[in-house]
ChimeraX commands (.cxc) that place a marker at each C-alpha (Angstrom):
marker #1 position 0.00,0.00,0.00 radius 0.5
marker #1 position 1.57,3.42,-0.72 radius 0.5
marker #1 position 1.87,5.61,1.75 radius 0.5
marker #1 position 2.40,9.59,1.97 radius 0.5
marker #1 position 4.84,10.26,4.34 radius 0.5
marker #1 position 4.04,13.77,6.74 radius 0.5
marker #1 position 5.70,17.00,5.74 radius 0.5
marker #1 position 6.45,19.98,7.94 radius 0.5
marker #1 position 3.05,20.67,8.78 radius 0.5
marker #1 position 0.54,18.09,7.42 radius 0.5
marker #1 position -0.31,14.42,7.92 radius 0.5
marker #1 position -1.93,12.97,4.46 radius 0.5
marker #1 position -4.40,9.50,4.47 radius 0.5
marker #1 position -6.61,8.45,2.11 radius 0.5
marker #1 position -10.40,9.57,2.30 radius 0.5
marker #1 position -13.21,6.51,2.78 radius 0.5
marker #1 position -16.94,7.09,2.12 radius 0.5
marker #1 position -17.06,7.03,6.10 radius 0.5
marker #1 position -15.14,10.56,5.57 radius 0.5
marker #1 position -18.49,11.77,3.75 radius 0.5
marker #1 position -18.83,14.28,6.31 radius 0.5
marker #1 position -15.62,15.78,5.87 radius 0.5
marker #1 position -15.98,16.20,2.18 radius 0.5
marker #1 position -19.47,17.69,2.85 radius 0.5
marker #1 position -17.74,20.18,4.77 radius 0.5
marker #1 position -15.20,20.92,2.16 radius 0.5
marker #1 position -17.61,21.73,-0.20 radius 0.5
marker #1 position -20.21,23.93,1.85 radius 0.5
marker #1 position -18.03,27.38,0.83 radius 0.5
marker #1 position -19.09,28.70,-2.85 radius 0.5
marker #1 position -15.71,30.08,-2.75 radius 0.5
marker #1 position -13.74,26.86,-2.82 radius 0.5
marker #1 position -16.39,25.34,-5.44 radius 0.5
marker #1 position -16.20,28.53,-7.56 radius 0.5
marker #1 position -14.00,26.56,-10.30 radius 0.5
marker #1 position -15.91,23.03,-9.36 radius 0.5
marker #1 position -19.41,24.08,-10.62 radius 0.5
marker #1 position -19.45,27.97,-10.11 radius 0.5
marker #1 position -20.24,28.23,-6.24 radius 0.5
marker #1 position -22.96,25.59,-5.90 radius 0.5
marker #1 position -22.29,24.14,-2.49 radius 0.5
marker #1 position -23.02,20.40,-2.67 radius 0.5
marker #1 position -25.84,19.05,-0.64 radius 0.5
marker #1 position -25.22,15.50,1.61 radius 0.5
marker #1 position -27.18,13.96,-1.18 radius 0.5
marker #1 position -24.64,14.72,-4.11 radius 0.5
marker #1 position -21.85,13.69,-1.42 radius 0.5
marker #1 position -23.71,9.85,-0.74 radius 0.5
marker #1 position -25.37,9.31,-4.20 radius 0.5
marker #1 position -22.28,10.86,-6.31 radius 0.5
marker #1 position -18.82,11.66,-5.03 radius 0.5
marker #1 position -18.43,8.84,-2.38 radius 0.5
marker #1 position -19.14,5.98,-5.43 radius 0.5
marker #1 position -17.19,8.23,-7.97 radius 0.5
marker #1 position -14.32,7.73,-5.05 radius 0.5
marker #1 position -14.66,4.32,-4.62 radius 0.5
marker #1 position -15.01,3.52,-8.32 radius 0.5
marker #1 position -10.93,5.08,-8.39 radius 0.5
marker #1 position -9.71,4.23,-4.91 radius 0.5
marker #1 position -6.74,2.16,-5.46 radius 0.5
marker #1 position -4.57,1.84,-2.33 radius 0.5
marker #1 position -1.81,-0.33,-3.71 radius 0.5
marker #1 position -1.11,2.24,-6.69 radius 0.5
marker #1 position -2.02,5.12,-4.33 radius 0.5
marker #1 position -4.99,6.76,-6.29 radius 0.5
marker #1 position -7.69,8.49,-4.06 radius 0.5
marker #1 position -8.70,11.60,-2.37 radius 0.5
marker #1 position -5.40,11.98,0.31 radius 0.5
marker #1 position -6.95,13.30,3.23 radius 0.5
marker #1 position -4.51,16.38,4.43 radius 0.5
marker #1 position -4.53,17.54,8.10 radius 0.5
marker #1 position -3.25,20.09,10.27 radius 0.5
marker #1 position -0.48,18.04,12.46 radius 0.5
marker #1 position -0.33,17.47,15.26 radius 0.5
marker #1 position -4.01,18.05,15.78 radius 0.5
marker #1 position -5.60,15.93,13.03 radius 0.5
marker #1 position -7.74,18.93,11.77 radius 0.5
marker #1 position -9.19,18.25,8.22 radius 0.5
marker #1 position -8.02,21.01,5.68 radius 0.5
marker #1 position -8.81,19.87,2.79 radius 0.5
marker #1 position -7.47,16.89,-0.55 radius 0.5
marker #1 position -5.52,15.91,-2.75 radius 0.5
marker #1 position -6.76,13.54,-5.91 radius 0.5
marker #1 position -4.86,11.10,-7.48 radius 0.5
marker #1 position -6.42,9.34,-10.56 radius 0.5
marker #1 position -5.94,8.52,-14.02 radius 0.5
marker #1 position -6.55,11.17,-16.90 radius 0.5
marker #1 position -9.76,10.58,-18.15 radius 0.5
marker #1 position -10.49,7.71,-15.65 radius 0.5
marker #1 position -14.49,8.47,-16.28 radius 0.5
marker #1 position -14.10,7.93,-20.19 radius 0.5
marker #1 position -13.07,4.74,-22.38 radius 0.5
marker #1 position -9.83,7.11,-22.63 radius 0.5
marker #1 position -8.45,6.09,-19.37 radius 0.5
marker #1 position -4.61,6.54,-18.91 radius 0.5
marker #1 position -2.98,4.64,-15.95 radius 0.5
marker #1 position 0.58,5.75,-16.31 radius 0.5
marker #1 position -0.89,9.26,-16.58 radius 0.5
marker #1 position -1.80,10.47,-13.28 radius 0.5
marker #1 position -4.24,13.35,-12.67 radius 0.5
marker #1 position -3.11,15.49,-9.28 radius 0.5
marker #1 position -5.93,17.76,-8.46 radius 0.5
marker #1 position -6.32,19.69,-5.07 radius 0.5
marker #1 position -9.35,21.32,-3.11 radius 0.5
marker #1 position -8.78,22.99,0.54 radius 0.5
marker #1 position -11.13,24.85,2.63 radius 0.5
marker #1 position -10.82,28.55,1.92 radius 0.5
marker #1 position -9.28,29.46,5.77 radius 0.5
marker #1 position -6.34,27.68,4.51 radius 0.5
marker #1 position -5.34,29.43,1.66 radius 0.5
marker #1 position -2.57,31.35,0.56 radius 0.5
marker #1 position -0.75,29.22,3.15 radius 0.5
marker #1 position 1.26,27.10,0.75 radius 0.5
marker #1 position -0.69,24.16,2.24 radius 0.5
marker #1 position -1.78,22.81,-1.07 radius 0.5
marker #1 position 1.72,22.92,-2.63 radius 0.5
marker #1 position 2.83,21.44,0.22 radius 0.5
marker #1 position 0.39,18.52,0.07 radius 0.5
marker #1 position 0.69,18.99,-3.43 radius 0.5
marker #1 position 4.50,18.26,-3.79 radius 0.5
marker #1 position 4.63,15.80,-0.84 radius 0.5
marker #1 position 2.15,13.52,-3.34 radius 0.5
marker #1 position 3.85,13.89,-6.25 radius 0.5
marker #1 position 7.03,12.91,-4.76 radius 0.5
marker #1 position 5.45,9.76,-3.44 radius 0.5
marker #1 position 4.21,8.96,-6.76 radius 0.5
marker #1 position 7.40,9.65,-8.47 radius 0.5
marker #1 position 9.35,7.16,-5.79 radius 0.5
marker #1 position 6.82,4.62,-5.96 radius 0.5
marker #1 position 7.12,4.85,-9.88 radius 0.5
marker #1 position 3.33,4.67,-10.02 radius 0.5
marker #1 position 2.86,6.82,-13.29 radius 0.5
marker #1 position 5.09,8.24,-16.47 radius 0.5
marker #1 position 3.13,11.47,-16.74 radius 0.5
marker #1 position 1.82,13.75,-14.18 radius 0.5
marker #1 position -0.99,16.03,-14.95 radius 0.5
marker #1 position -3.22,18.64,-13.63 radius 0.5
marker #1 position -6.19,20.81,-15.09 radius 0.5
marker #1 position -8.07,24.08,-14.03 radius 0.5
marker #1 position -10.21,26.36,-15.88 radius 0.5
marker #1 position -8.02,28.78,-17.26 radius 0.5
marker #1 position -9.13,32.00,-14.80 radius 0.5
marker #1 position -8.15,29.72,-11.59 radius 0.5
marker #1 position -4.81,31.11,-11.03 radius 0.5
marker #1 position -4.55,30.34,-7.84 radius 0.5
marker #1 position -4.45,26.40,-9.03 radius 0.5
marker #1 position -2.03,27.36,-12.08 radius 0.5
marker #1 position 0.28,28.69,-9.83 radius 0.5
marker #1 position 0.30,25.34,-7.58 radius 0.5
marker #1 position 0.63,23.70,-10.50 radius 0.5
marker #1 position 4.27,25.60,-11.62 radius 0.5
marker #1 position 5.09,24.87,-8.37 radius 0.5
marker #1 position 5.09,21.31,-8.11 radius 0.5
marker #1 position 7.08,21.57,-11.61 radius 0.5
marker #1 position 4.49,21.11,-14.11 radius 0.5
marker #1 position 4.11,22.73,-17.14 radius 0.5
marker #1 position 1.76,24.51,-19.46 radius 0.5
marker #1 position 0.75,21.75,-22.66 radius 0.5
marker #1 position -2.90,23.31,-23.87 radius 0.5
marker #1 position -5.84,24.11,-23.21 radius 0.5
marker #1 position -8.43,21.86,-24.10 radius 0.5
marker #1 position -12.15,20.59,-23.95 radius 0.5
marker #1 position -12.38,18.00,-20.61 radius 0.5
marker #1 position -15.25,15.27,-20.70 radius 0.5
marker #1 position -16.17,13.87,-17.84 radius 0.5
marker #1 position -19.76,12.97,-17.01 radius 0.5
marker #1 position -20.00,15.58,-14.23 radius 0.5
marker #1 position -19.81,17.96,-17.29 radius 0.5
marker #1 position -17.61,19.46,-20.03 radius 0.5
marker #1 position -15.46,22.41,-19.69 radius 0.5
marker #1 position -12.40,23.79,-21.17 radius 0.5
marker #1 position -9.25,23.73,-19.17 radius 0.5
marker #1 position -5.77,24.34,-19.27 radius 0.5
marker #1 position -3.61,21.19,-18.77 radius 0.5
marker #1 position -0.29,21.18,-17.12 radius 0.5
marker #1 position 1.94,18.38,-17.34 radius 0.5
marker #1 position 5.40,17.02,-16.27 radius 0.5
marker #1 position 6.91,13.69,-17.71 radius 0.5
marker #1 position 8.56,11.82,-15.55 radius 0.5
marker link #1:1,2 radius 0.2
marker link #1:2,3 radius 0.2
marker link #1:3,4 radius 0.2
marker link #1:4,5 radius 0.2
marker link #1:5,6 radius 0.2
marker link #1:6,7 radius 0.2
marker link #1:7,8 radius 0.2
marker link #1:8,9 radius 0.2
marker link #1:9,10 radius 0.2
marker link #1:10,11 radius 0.2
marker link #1:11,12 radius 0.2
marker link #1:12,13 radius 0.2
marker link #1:13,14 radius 0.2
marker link #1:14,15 radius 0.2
marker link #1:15,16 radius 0.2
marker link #1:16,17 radius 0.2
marker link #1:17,18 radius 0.2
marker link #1:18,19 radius 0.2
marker link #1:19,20 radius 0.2
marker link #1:20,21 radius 0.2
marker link #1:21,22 radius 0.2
marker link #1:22,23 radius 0.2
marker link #1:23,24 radius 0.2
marker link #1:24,25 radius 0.2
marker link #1:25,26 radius 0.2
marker link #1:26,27 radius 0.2
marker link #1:27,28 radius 0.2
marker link #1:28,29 radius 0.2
marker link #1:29,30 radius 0.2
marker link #1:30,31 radius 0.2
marker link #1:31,32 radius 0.2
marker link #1:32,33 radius 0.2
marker link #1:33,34 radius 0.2
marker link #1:34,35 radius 0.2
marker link #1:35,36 radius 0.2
marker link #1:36,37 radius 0.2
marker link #1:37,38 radius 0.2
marker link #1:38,39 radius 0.2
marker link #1:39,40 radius 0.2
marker link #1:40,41 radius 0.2
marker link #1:41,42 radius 0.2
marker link #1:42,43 radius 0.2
marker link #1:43,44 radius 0.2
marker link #1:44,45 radius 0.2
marker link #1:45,46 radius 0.2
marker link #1:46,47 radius 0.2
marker link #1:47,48 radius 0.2
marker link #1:48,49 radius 0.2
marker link #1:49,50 radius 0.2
marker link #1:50,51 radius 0.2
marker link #1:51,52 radius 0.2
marker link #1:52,53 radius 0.2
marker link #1:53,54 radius 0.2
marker link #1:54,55 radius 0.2
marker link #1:55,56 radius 0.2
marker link #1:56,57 radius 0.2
marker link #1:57,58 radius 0.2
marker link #1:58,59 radius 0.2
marker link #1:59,60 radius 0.2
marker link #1:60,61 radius 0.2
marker link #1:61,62 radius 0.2
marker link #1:62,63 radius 0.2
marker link #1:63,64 radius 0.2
marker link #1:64,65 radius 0.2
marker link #1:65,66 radius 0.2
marker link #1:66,67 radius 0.2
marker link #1:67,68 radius 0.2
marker link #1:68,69 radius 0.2
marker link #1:69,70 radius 0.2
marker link #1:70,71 radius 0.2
marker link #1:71,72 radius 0.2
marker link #1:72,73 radius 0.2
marker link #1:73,74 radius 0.2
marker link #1:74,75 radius 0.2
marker link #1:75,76 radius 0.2
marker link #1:76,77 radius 0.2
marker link #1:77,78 radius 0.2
marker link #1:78,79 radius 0.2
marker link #1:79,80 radius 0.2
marker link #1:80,81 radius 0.2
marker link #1:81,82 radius 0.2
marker link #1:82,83 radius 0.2
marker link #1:83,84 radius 0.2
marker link #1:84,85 radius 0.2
marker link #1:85,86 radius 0.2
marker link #1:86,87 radius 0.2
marker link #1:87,88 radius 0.2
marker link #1:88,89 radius 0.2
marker link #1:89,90 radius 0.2
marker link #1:90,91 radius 0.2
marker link #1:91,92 radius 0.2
marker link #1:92,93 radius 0.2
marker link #1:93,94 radius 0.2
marker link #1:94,95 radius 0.2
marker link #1:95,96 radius 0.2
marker link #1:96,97 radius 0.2
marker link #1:97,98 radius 0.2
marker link #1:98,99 radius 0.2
marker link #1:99,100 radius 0.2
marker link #1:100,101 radius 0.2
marker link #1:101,102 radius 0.2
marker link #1:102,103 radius 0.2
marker link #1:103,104 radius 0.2
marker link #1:104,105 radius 0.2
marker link #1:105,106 radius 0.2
marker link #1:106,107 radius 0.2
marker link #1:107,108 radius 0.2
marker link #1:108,109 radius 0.2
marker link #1:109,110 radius 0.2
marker link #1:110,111 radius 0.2
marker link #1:111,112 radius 0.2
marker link #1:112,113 radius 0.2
marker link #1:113,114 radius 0.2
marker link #1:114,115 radius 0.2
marker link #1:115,116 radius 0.2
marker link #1:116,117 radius 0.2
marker link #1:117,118 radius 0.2
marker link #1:118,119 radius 0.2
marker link #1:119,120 radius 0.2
marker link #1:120,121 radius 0.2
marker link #1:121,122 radius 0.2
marker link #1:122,123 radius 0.2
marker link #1:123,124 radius 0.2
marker link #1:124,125 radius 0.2
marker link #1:125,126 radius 0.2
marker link #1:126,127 radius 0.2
marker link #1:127,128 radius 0.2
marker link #1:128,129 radius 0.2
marker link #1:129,130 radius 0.2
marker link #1:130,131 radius 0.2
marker link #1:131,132 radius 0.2
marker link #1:132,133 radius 0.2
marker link #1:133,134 radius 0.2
marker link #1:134,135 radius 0.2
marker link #1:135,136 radius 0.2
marker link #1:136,137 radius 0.2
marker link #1:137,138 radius 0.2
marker link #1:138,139 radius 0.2
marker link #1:139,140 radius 0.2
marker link #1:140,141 radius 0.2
marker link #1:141,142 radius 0.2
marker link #1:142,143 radius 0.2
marker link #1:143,144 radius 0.2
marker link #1:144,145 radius 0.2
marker link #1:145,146 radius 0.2
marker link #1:146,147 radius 0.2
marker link #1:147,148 radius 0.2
marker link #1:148,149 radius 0.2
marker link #1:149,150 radius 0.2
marker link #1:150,151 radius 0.2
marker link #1:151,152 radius 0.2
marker link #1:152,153 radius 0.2
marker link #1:153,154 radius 0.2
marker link #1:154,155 radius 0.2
marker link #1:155,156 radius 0.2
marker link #1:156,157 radius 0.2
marker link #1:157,158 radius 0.2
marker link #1:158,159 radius 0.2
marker link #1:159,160 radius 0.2
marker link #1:160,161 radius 0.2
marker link #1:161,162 radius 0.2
marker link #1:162,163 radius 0.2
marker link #1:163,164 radius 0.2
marker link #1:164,165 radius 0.2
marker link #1:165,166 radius 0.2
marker link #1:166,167 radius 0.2
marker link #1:167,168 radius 0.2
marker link #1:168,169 radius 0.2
marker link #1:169,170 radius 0.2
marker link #1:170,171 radius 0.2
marker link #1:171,172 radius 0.2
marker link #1:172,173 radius 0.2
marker link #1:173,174 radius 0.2
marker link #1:174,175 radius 0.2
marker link #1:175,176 radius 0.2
marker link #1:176,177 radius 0.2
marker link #1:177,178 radius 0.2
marker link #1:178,179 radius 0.2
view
């Protein structure tokens, strides 16, 4: 099983549906689901009848994909995830040596560096675990602030591009880094 090992100032595990409360949480702000689905705030309904099977369906703990819980150490306080997944796992385009990193933290944690902390301290585990050959991330292209984690971890700009998943279409900008 792959494991995340702490950095300075979080602890990382990987999210269960018995977490569903947590991820309600997460997504009660319109602020941090601005670039989700414009600000809706997602009711306990969406979090039991669609994100918690969407999770399971691409849980893998031996290859490390998931939502990696990140919290506050030493207290254990939920801040927010980061997803590991294959590009286009929803589609018949599915990628498993192409990793999608994604990131989504509750707003009285940003501008912290937490999520390029988390951020980095995934990618790292990924890259010594040799679980992928391609890392890649995607944000609608006005989301600067998850551009800018992106450059940080060391990706880079490839396109922009229309993303299908079955949540809905949008364009994006997709950053990438080969390993």
């Amino acid at each position: 099983m792959m494991k995340i090992s702490a950095s300075s100032r979080l602890t990382y595990r990987l999210l269960t549906a018995q977490d569903r409360d947590l991820l309600f949480a997460l997504d009660q702000d319109p602020e941090v689901m601005r670039y989700i689905n414009g600000g809706k705030p997602n009711t306990l309904a969406d979090i039991d009848d669609i994100f918690v099977p969407r999770l399971e369906q691409f849980t893998n703990t031996q290859k490390g994909w998931g939502l990696w819980g990140c919290f506050l150490a030493p207290q254990k306080i939920f801040i927010g995830w980061i997803l590991v997944r294959p590009m286009h796992f929803f589609t018949i385009n599915r990628a498993d040596n192409n990793l999608e990193i994604g990131w989504r933290f509750m707003q009285s944690h940003w501008g912290q560096g937490f999520a390029s902390e988390a951020a980095q301290q995934v990618c790292t585990a990924l890259i010594e675990n040799q679980a992928c050959t391609t890392l890649t991330a995607i944000a609608l292209p006005d989301n600067l602030g998850s551009i800018k984690i992106m450059e940080k971890i060391g990706l880079v700009y490839k396109e922009t591009k229309q993303h299908q998943d079955p949540l809905g279409d949008a364009e994006v900008v997709v950053y990438q880094k080969q390993l």
